[in-house]
Every structure is written in C-alpha cells, then in structure tokens.
C-alpha positions as CSV (number, residue, x, y, z in Angstrom):
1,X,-88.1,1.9,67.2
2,X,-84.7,3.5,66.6
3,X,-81.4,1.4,67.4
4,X,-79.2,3.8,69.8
5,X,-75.6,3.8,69.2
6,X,-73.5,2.6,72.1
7,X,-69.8,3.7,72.3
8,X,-68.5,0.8,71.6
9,X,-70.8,-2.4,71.0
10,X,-70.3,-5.9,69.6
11,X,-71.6,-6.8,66.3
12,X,-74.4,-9.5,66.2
13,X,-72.9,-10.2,62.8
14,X,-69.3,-11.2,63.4
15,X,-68.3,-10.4,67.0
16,X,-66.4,-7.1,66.3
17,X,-65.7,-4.5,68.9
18,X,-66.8,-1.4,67.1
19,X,-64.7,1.7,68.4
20,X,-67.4,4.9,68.8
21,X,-70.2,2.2,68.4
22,X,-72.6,1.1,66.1
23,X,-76.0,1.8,64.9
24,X,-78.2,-1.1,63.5
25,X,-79.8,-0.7,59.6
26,X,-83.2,-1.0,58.6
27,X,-81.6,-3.4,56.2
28,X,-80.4,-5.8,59.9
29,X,-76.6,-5.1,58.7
30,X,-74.6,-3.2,61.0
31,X,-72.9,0.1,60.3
32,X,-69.8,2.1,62.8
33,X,-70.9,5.4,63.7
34,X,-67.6,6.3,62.6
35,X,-65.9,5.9,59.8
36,X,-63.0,7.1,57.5
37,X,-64.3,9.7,54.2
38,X,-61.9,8.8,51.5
39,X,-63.1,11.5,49.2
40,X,-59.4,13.6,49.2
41,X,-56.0,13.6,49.1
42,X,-55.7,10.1,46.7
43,X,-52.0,10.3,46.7
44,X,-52.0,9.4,50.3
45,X,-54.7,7.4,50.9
46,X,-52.6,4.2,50.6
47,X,-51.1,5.6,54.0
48,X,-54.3,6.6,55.5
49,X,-55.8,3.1,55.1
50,X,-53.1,1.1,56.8
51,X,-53.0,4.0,59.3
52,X,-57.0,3.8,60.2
53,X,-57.1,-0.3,59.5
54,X,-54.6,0.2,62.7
55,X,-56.2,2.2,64.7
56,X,-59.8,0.7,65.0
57,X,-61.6,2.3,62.0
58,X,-63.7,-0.6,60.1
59,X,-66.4,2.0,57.9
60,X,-64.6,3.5,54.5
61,X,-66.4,5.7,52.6
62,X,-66.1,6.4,48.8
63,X,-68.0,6.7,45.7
64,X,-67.8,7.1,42.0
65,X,-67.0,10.5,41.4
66,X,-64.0,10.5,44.1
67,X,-62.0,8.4,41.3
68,X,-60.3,6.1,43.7
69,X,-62.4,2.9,44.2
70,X,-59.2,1.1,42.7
71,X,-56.7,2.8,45.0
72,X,-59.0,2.4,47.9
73,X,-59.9,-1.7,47.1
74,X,-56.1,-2.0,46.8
75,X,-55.6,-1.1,50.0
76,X,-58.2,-2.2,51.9
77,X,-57.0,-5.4,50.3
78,X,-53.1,-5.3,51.3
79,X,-53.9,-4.1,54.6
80,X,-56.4,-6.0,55.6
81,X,-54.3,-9.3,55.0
82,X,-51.6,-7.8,57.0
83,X,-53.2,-7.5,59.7
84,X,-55.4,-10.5,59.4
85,X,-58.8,-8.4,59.2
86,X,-61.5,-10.2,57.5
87,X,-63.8,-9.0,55.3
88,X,-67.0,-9.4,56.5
89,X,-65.5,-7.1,59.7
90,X,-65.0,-4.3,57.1
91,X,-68.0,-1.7,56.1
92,X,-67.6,0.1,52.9
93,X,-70.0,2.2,51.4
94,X,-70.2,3.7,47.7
95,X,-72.3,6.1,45.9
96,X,-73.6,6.0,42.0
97,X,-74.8,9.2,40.5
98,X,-78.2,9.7,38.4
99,X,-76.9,10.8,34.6
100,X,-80.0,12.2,32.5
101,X,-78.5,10.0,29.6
102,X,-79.4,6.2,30.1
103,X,-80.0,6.6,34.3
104,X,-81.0,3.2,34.7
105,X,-78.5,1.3,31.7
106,X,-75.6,3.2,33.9
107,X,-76.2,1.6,37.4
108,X,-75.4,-1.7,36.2
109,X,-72.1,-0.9,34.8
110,X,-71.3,1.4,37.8
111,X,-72.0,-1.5,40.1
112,X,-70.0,-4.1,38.0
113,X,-67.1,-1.3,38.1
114,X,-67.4,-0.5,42.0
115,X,-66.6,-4.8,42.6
116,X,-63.8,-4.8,40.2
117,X,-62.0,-2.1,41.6
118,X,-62.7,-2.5,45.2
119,X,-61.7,-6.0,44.7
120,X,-64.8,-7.3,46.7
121,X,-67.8,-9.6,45.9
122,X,-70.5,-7.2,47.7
123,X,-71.1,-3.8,49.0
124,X,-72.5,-3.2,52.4
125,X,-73.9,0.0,51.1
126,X,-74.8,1.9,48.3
127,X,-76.2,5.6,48.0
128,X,-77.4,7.5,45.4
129,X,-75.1,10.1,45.3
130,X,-77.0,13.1,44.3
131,X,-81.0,14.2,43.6
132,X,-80.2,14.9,40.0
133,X,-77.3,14.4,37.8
134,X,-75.2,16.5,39.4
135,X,-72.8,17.8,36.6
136,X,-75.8,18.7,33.8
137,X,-78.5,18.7,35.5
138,X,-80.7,21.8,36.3
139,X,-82.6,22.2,39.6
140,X,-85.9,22.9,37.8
141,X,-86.1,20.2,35.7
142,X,-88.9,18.0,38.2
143,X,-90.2,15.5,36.0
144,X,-86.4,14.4,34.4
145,X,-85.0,14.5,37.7
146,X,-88.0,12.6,39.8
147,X,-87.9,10.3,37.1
148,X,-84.1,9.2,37.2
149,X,-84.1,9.5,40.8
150,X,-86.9,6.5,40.7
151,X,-84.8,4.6,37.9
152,X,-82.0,4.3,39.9
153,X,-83.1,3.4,43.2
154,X,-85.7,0.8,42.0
155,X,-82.3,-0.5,39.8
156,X,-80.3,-0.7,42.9
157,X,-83.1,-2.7,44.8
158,X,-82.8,-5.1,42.0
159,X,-78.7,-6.2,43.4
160,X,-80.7,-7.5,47.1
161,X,-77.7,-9.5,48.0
162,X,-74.7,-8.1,46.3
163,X,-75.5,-5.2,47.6
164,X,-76.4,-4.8,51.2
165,X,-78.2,-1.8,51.9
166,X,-79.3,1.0,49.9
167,X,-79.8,4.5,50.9
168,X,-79.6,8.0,49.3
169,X,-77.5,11.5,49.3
170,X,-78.2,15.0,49.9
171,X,-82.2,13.9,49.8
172,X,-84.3,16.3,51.1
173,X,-87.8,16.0,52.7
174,X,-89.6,16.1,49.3
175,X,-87.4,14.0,47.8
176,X,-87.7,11.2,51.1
177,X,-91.5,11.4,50.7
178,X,-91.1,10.9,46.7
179,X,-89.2,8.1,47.2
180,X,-91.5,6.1,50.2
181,X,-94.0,5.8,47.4
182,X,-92.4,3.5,45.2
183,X,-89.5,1.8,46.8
184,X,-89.8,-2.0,47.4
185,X,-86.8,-1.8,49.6
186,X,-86.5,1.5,52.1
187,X,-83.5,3.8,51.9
188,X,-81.2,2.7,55.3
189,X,-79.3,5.6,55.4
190,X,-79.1,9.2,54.7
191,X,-75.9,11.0,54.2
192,X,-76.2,14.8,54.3
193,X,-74.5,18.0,55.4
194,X,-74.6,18.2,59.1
195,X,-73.0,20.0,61.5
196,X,-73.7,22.6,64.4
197,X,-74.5,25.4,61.5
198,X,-76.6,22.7,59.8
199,X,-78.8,20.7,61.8
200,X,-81.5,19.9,59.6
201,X,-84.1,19.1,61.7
202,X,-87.1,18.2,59.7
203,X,-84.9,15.9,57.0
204,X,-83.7,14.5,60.5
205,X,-86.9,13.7,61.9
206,X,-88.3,12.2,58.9
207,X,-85.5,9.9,58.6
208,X,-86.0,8.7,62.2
209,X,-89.7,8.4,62.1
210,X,-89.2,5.9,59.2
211,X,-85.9,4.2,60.6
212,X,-83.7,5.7,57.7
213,X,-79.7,6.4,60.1
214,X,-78.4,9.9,59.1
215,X,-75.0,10.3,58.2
216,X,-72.8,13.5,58.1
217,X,-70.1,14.5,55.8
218,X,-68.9,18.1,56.2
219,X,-68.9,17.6,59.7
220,X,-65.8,20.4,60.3
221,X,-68.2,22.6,58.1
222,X,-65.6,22.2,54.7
223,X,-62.9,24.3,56.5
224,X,-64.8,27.4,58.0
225,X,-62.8,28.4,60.6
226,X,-65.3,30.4,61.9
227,X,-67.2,27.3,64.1
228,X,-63.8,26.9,65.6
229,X,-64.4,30.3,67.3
230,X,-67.7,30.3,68.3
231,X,-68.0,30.6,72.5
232,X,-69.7,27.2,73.2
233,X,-66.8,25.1,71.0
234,X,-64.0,27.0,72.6
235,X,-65.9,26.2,75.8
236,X,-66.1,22.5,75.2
237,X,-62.4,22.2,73.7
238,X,-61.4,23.6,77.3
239,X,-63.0,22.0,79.5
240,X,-62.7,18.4,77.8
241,X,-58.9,19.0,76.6
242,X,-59.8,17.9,73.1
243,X,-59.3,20.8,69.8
244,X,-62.1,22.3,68.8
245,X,-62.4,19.8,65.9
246,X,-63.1,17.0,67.7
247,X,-65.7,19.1,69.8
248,X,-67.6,19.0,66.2
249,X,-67.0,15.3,65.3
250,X,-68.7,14.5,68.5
251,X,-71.4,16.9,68.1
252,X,-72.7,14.4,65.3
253,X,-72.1,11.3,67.3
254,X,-74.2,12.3,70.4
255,X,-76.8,13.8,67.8
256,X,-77.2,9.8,66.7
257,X,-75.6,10.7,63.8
258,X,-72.8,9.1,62.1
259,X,-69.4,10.6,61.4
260,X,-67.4,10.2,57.9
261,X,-64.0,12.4,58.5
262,X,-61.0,12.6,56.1
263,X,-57.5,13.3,56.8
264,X,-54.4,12.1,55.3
265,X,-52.5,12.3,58.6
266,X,-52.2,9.1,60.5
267,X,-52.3,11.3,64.3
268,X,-55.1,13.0,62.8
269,X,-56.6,9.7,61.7
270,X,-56.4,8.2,65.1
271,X,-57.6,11.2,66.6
272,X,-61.1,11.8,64.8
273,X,-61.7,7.9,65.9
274,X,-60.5,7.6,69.8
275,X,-60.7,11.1,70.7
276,X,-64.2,11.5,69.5
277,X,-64.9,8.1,70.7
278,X,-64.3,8.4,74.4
279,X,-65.7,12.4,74.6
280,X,-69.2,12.8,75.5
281,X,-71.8,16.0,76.6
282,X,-73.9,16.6,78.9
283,X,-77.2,17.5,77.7
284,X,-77.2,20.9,78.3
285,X,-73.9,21.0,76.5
286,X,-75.0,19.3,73.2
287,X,-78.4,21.6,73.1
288,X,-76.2,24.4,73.3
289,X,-74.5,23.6,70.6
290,X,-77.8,23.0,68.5
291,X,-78.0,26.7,69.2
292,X,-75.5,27.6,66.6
293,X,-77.5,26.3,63.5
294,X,-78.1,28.7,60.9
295,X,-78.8,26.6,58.3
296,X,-75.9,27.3,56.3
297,X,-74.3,24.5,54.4
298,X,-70.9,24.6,52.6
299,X,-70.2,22.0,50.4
300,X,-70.4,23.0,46.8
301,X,-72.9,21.8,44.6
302,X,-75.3,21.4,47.8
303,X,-76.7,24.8,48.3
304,X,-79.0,27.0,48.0
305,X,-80.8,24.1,48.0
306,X,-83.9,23.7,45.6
307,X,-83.8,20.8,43.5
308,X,-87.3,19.5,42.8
C-alpha cells in the first residue's frame, strides 16, 4: 500500500517535524516531500544552505556531475553545527552515472568520493543518474546500455548500510520493468521530469504499483515561461495569492510527488518551502491542471526520449 504524504508529519526515525511532509521508502527510511536541488549557481550555494537549513528544509539534493559534493558537505557541515542540527535529521541524496568504460570498477570510487566530500559516513539515497552514460553514450546501443544499467545498480545494492536507499533517474517504463528482474534490493525512488506539461502517467503508475516514490526535478518546466501563462495557473495564483511558481511546486506535492527546487535566493528559498507547504487544491483544481500535459519535457539531455 502507498504511504500518503501529510503536510507536515513526525518522523518515526528521529522525531523531526518535516515542513510540507514526508513520504515513507520502500527502503522504511523516511524522505521530505520537499527538498532543496543543489544542481546551480555553486558560487552561492554556501548562502543557500544556511538560508534553507533556517527555514525548515532537511532533503538536499546533489550528484556527481553537479561538481559540488565538497562545497555542499562543507556546508551542510558548518551549518548544521550552528544551528545544532543533527545528522541523522538531514536527508541527502546523490546520483552516480553509468560510464561504458569500467561501469561497475567506477561506482566504488564514486561512492568512496561522494563520503569524502560530503563529509558524511552514509548516504540516505543514491540514484543512478542516467539510463546510459550520458556524455558517450548512444540511445541505440541496448545491450551496452541494459548491461551497465544492471552493473551498477546490482553494485550499489552491494553498500546495504552505507548507503540507505537506492533508486534510479530518468528510468522509463522499460527500463523499471528491466530492472524488477534482477534487483535484490527495489529502486525506492524515481526522480524524473514532471510537471503539469509532463505528467507521465504510465512511469507514474508503475512506480506506485510497485511502491517506488516519484520525485520531480524540472518542476518550473526549466524556465518556460509559457506555464506561467496558461489560464488555470493564473487562475490559481489569484485566487490563492501565491506567484504562479509556487502554483507549480504544489502541483507536484498534491500529485504525491516530491519537490526538488533550486534558487540561490534566500526569500526564494523560503518561499518554494512554506508557501508551497501551506497551499493546497481542491480536486477539481489539481485535475485541471493535469489537463495541461502535453508530454513535453525540457531538460536537456532528457528528450526525445528513446534510450533502450
């Protein structure tokens, strides 16, 4: 049976008071609906730490690629001792990517890396970034890419313990059912493109049949400023005194789906938490929104989408 996220719940774990809620993992670890992405704007994210550690955020989001695990651990770590916030009240998730040269070999030093330089002694989750290697890769390439894809996720289930969850990126339904074959350990979480444009309702429903929580990056649709006009989102921003960006953070949030935004602004910061915390729809209101998907994804790298 799915968890339901509550707006704001206490943690079974350590007693927390999770602003926006929580959602409870396959894995029995528990992760905020909403959290902070820390995938831009490096020269700031010192500031934006300290600013969301302030405001209630507890879920920071990062991976290899960003480049800033170190920056990132360093300030979780300075922070957090400030303001007398213990670890195990902090969530931080990181993704590895598959690389068609030594797949496997690589996870172990990306692991060891991802410890050093967030300065902690486990990770409460980590995804597999991408459904190939995501810089050389080609799409077509199925037997290469199914077979690193199964490399690295059976390698990750093989750090139970220093690594808290595991769960996949940008997987699609082929790629979900490819991967219930031979895990040991099931993927806890999906992070994938979703937003009113992009609903995704079949990789959604899979995911929830088999307990697997779906998480959204791209939830302000990369900077298209076209969602901001559409009828139903000037509507809502209106009527609920909120911009139109929050109207979109929340969309994901009442969806059951968790929320990863970036800023570098503190009000901003605070904002995309409290705001989007204490709005909620109507039913009527969230299906309308639903209406909008066209199935059109932004982030780069992520569409058309065909990798086998």
């Amino acid at each position: 049976m799915m968890s339901t996220p509550s707006m704001a719940i206490k943690s079974h774990q350590v007693g927390r008071l999770l602003i926006g809620g929580g959602y409870k993992l396959n894995s029995g670890f528990e992760i905020p609906m909403i959290g902070m992405g820390c995938s831009r704007n490096i020269e700031k994210l010192d500031e934006s730490v300290e600013a969301a550690l302030k405001c209630g955020y507890r879920l920071f989001d990062t991976a290899r690629i960003y480049n800033n695990e170190d920056i990132l651990g360093a300030s979780l770590k300075k922070h957090m001792t400030a303001l007398s916030i213990p670890r195990e009240d902090i969530f931080i998730t990181t993704k590895v990517p598959i690389t068609n040269d030594s797949a496997a070999e690589s996870v172990d030093k990306y692991i060891e890396e991802s410890l050093a330089k967030l300065q902690v002694s486990y990770l409460d989750l980590v995804l597999v970034h991408y459904p190939r290697d995501r810089d050389t890769g080609i799409d077509e390439a199925k037997e290469i890419n199914e077979l690193n894809r199964r490399l690295v996720y059976q390698k990750l289930e093989h750090y139970c313990g220093i690594i808290r969850s595991i769960g996949v990126s940008n997987y699609e339904v082929l790629h979900l059912f490819e991967l219930f074959k031979y895990c040991r350990i099931p993927p806890a979480v999906n992070q994938i493109e979703y937003h009113p444009y992009c609903t995704k309702p079949q990789v959604v429903d899979v995911c929830r049949t088999n307990n697997i929580f779906v998480q959204a990056y791209s939830s302000l649709c990369w900077g298209n400023k076209d969602i901001l006009q559409e009828d139903i989102v000037v509507k809502l921003s209106e009527k609920y005194n909120v911009p139109p960006q929050i109207v979109l953070l929340r969309f994901g949030v009442s969806s059951g789906v968790g929320i990863i935004p970036k800023s570098a602004t503190p009000s901003h910061i605070e904002q995309n938490l409290c705001a989007t915390a204490q709005l909620s729809f109507v039913p009527q209101e969230l299906d309308e929104l639903k209406k909008l998907d066209r199935n059109q994804q932004f982030c780069p790298n992520c569409y058309p989408w065909r990798v086998l």
